[in-house]
N, C-alpha and C positions, 0 to 999 in steps of 0.2 A: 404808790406810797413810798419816797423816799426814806422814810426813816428804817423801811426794811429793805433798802438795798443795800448787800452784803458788802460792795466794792466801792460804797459810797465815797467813805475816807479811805480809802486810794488813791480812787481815779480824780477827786475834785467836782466830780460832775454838779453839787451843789454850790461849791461857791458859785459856777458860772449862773445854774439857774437863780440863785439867789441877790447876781447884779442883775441880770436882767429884770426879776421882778424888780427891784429899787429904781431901776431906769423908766421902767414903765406906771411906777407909782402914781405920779402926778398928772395920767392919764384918764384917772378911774377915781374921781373926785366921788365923794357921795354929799348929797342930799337930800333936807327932811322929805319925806315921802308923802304922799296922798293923807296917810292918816302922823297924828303924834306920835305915834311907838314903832314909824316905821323910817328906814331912810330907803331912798333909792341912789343908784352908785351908775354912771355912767357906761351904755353898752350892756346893762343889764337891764331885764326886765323882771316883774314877778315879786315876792316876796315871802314864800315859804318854799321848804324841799320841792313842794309836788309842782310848781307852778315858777320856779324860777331859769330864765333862760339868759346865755348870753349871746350876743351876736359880734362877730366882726368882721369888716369889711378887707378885699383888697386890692392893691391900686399899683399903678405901671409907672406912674411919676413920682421922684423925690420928693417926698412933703418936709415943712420943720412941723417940727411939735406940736405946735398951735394951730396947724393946719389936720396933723394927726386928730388931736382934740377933738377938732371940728367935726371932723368924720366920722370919731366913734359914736359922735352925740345926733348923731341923724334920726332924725325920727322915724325917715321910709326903714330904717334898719329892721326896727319893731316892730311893724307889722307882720299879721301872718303870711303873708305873702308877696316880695317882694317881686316888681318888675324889674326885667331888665334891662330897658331903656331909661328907667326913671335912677338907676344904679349907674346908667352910663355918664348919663349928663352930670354927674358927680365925680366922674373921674374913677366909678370902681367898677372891678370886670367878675367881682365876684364876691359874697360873701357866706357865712358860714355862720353856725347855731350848734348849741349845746347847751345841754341841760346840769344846773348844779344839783347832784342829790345827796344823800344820805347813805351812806353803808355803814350800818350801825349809829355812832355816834359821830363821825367821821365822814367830811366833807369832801366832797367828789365830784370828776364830772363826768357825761357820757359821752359817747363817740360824737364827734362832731358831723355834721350833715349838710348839703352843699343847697343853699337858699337859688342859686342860679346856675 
């Protein structure tokens, strides 16, 4: 929870994580979801506290942006159980999940967990 780190306006540690979220904005497009009152947002799945997860992949080669894109929006991502050969021929050697929840009213995630 950055807003209670005591050394925040100090050190800067927010500006930087706050360009990097803006760099990776146009990564994580969302759209209208399965139902009206829902969207779905790219690299995630789910759509309530108890049921939503993200996943991301990682990769050995320089990509641009648009190749970034591409990757996050894989479908093998979301599955419950990714292969590792079907990861390879994509160019990824690994990727990783976590869950968004709730602590209190207050959006959070949990410890990430290694898919392969």
């Amino acid at each position: 929870m950055p807003s209670g780190d005591p050394g925040r306006k100090k050190r800067g540690g927010m500006l930087g994580a706050n360009r990097l979220a803006l760099e990776a904005w146009p990564l994580f497009p969302s759209f209208p979801g399965d139902r009206p009152d829902r969207v779905a947002t790219r690299g995630f799945q789910g759509d309530r506290a108890s049921n939503t997860f993200w996943t991301w992949p990682l990769w050995r080669r320089p990509l641009t942006k648009d190749a970034v894109a591409s990757i996050l929006g894989l479908p093998i991502l979301q599955e419950k159980e990714i292969g590792a050969r079907a990861m390879e021929d994509c160019g990824i050697f690994a990727a990783f999940r976590l869950q968004r929840i709730l602590v209190g009213k207050t959006p959070n995630f949990t410890m990430a967990s290694a898919l392969v």
